[in-house]
C-alpha positions as CSV (number, residue, x, y, z in Angstrom):
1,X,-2.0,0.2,-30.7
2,X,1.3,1.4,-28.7
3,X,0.6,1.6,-25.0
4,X,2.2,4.6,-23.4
5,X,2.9,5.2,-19.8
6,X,4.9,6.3,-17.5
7,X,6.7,2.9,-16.7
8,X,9.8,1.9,-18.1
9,X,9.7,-0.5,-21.1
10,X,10.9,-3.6,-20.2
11,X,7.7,-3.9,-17.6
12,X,5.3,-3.1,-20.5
13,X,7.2,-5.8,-22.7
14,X,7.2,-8.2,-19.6
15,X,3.5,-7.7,-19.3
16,X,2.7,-7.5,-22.8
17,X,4.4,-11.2,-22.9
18,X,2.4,-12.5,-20.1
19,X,-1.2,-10.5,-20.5
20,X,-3.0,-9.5,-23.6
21,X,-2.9,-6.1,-24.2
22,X,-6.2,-4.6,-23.4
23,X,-5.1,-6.2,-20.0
24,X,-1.6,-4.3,-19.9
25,X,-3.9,-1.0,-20.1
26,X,-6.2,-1.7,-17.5
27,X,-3.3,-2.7,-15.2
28,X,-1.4,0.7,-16.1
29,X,-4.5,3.1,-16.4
30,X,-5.4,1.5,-12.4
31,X,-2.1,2.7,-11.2
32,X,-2.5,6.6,-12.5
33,X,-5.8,6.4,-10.1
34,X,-6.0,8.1,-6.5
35,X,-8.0,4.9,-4.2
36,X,-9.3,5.2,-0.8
37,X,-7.5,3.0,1.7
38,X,-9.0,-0.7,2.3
39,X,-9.3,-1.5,6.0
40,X,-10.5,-5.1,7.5
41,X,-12.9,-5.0,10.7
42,X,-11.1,-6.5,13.7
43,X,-14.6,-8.3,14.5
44,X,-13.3,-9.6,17.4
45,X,-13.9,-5.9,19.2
46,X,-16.9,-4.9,17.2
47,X,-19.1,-4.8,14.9
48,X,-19.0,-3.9,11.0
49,X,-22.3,-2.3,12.1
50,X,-20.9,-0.3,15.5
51,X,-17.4,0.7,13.0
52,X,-19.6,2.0,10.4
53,X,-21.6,4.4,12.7
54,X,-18.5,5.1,14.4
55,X,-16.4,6.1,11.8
56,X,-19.1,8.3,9.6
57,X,-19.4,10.2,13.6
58,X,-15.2,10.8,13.0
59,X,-16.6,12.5,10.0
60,X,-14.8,9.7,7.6
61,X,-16.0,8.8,4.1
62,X,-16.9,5.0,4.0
63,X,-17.6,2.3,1.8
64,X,-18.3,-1.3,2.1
65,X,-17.2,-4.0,-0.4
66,X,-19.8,-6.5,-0.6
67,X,-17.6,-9.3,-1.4
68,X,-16.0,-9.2,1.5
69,X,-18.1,-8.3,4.8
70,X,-15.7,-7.2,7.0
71,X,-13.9,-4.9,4.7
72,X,-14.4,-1.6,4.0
73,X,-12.8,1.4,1.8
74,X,-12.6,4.8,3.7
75,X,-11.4,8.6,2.5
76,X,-12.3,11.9,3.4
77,X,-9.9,12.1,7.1
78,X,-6.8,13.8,7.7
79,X,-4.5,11.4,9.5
80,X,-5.0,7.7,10.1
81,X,-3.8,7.8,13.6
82,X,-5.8,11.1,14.3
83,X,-8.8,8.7,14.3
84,X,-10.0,6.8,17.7
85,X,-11.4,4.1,15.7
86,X,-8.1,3.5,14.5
87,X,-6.3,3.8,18.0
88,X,-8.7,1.4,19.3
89,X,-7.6,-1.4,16.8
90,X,-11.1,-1.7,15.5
91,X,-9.9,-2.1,12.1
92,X,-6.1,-3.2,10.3
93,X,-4.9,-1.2,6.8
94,X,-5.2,-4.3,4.5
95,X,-5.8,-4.8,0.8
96,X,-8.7,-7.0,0.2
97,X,-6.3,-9.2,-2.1
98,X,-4.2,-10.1,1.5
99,X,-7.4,-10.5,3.0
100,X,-8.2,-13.4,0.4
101,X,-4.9,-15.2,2.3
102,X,-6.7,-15.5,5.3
103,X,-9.9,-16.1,3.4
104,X,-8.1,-19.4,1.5
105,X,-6.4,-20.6,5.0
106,X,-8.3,-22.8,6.6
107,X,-8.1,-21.8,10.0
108,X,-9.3,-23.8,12.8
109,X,-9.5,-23.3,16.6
110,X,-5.5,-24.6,18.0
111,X,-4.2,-24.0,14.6
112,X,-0.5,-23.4,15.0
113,X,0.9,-20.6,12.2
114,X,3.7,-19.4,11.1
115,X,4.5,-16.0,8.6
116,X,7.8,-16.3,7.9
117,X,8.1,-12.5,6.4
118,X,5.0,-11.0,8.4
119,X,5.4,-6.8,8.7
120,X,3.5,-5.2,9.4
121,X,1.2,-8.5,9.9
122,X,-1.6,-7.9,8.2
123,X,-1.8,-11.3,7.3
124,X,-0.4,-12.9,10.4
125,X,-3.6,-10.6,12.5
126,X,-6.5,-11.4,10.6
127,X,-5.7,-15.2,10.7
128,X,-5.4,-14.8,14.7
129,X,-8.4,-13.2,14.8
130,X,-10.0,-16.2,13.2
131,X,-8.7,-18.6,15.1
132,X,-9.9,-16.8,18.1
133,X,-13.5,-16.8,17.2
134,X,-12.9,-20.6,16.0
135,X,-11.7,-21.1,19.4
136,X,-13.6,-20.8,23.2
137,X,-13.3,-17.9,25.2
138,X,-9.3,-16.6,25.6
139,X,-6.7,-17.3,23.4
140,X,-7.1,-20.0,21.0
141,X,-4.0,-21.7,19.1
142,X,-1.0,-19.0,17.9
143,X,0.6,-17.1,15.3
144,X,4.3,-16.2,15.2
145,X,4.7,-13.3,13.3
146,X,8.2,-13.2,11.5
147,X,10.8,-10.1,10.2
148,X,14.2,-10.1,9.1
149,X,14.8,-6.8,11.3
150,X,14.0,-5.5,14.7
151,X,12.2,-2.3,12.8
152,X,9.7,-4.7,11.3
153,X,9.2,-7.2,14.3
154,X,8.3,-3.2,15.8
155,X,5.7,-2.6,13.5
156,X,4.4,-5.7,14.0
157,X,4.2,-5.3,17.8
158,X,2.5,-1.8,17.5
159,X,-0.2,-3.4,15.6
160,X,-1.1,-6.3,18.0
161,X,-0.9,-4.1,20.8
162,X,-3.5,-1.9,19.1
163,X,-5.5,-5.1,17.8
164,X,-5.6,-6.3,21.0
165,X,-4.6,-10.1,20.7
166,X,-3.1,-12.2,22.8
167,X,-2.3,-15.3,20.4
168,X,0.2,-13.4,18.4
169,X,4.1,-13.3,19.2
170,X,6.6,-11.3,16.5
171,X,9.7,-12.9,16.3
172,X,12.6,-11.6,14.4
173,X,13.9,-14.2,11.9
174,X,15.4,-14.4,8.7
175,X,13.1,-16.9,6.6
176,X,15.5,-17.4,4.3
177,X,17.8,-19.5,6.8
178,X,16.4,-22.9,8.0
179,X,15.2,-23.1,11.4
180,X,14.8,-26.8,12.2
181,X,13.2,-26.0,15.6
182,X,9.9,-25.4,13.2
183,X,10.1,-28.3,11.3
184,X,6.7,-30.4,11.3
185,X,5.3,-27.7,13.6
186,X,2.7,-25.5,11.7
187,X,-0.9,-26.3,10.6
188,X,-0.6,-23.2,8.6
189,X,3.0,-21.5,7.0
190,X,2.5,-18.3,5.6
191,X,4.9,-17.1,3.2
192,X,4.3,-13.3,1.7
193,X,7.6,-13.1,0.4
194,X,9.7,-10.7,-0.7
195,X,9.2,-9.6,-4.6
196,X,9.4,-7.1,-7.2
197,X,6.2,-5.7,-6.2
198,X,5.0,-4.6,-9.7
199,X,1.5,-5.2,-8.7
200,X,1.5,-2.2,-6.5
201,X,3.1,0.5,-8.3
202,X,-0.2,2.8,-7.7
203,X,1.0,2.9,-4.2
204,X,4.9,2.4,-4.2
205,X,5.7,4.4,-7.2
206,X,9.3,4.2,-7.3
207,X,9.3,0.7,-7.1
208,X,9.7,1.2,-11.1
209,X,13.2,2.5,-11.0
210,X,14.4,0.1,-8.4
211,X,13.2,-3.3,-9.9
212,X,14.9,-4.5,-12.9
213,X,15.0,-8.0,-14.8
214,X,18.2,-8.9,-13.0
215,X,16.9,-7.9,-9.9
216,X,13.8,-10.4,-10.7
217,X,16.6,-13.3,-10.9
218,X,17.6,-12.7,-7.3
219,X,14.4,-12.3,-6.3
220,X,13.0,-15.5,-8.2
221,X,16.4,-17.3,-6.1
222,X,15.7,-16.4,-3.0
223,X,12.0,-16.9,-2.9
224,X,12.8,-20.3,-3.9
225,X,15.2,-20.6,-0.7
226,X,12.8,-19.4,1.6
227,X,10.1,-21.6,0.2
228,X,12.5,-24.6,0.6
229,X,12.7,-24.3,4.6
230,X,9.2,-22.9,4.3
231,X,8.2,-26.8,3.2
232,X,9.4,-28.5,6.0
233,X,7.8,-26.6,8.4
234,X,4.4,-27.6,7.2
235,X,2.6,-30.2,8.8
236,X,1.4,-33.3,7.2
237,X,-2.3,-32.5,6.0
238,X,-0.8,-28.7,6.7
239,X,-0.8,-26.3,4.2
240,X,1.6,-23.3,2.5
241,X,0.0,-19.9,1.6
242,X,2.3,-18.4,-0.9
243,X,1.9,-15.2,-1.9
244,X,3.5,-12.2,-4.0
245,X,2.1,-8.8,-4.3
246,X,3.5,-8.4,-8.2
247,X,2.1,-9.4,-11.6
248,X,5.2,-11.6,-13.0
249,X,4.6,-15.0,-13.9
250,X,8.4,-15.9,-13.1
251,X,7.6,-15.1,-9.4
252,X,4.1,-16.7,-9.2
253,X,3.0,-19.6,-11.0
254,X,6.5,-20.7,-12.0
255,X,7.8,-20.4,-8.9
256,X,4.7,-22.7,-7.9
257,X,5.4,-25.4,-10.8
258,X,8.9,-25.1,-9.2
259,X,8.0,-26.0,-6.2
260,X,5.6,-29.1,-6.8
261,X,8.7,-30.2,-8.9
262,X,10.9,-30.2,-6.0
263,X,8.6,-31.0,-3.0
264,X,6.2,-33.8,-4.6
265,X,4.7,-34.5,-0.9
266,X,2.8,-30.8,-1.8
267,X,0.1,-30.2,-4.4
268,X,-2.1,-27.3,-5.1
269,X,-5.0,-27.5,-3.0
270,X,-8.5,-26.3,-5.6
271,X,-9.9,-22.8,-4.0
272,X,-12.4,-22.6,-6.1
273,X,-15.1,-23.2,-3.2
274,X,-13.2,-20.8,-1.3
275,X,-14.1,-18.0,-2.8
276,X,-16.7,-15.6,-3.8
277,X,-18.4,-16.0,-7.4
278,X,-16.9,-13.4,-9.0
279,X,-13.4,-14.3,-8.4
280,X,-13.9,-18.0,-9.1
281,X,-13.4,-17.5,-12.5
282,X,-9.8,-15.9,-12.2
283,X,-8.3,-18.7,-10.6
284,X,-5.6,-19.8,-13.0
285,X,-4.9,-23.7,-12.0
286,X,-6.5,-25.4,-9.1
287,X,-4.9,-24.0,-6.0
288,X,-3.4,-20.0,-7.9
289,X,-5.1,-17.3,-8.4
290,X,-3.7,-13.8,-9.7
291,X,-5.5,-10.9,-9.0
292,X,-4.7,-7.9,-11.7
293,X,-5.1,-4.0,-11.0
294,X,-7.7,-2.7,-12.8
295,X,-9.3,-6.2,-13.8
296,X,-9.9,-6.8,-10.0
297,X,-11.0,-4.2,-7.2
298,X,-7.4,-4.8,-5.6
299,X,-3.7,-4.9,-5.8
300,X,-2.0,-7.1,-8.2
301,X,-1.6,-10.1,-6.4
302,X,-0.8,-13.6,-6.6
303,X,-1.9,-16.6,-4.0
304,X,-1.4,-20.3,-4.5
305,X,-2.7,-22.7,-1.6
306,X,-0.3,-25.7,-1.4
307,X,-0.9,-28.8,1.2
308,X,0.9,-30.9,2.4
309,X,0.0,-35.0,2.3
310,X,-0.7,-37.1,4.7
311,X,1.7,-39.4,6.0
């Protein structure tokens, strides 16, 4: 049965090479569909409780995930910023697939992090915010939040102003040149990197004219650059959150066999126990999982946890 979309052919053929195709429809039919926004509760100013009643006073549509606690999908309001609740950094736009980072990393009080590629720091925010409420009262270990440009270390800055942390520095950096100031440093290295971004074309549409399978290539090359100075940064017993918001095998698992190839003192940590029931079951190896629009209740996303051993 021919599959017909608006999406250029060599994605469906990519996908249709990787995922059955009952799979390839889902993924396709997801992206046609409108979605609320998916928001995480900065618990460390207030309650899921208190931001529920608060928002459904602004007058704004809201629905919890069970899954995840602290995350919740809102509609019905006019402009994100119109909204106090928003000003007031009660709550970060995040997809509950880059929640699941912060979810996997195992984030204890002191940890030092690092996001190499952080904007607008989703990522780099909620994992502050748990190590502040693994920590004592004040700030508690820290996260340097990296960009390659000023613009993005300024988006970053906006948003821990309005979260209101104090263990979070944005630093502009390009993560593809080694910085041996960070070497043995971080408990914790995050590493979102830069991709195709084919698991998001419900929300960056013309993301299918731009990417192409050369453009994969590069892509594929230079994540494997950043991931090599990513390595070094790790601690021993430390670990490396790779992730990649796309669906293509070339910059997700076989980038991670890549890896474990090249950097034998890693191997894929098993998240099994990390997450909820229902997602158990998609992890694909021991430490990967990828998440697929319209089989999942997120993004298309891929996350492999990778340690570091001990000396």
């Amino acid at each position: 049965m021919e599959i017909r979309y608006s999406l250029p052919q060599w994605i469906l053929k990519q996908w249709l090479a990787s995922y059955d195709e009952e799979t390839v429809k889902r993924i396709a039919e997801e992206f046609l569909k409108e979605k609320p926004i998916t928001v995480r509760c900065n618990l460390e100013k207030i309650t899921k409780e208190e931001l529920l009643k608060l928002l459904k006073e602004e007058g704004v549509t809201v629905e919890e995930e069970p899954a995840v606690p602290y995350a919740l999908y809102l509609s019905g309001y006019d402009h994100l910023a119109g909204l106090n609740s928003f000003r007031q950094g009660y709550y970060q736009v995040q997809d509950i697939s880059s929640m699941l980072v912060g979810e996997l990393a195992h984030v204890q009080a002191g940890a030092q992090v690092i996001d190499l590629c952080a904007a607008p720091g989703g990522k780099a925010l909620d994992v502050a915010e748990r190590i502040l409420m693994e920590g004592q009262a004040g700030c508690s270990g820290h996260v340097e939040a990296r960009d390659l440009t000023e613009y993005k270390v300024s988006l970053i800055e906006e948003n821990i102003e309005r979260m209101g942390l104090c263990n979070v520095t944005a630093v502009c950096q390009d993560a593809s040149v080694y910085d041996e100031k960070s070497a043995g440093k971080a408990d914790i290295v995050i590493a979102d990197l830069p991709c195709s971004g084919l698991g998001v074309l419900g929300k960056k549409t013309d993301l299918k004219y731009k990417a192409s399978p050369e453009g994969i290539v590069s892509l594929v090359k230079l994540q494997r650059k950043i991931l090599s100075c990513a390595a070094s940064y790790v601690k021993p017993g430390g670990e490396l959150l790779y992730s990649t918001c796309t669906v293509n095998p070339k910059e997700n698992i076989e980038n991670v066999h890549w890896f474990l190839k090249e950097f034998p003192e890693f191997y894929a940590d098993d998240i099994r126990e990390d997450l909820c029931l229902e997602l158990r079951e998609s992890v694909t190896e021991n430490g990967c999982i990828q998440l697929l629009p319209g089989v999942h209740k997120s993004d298309g996303f891929f996350i492999a946890r990778l340690r570091k051993k001990e000396v």
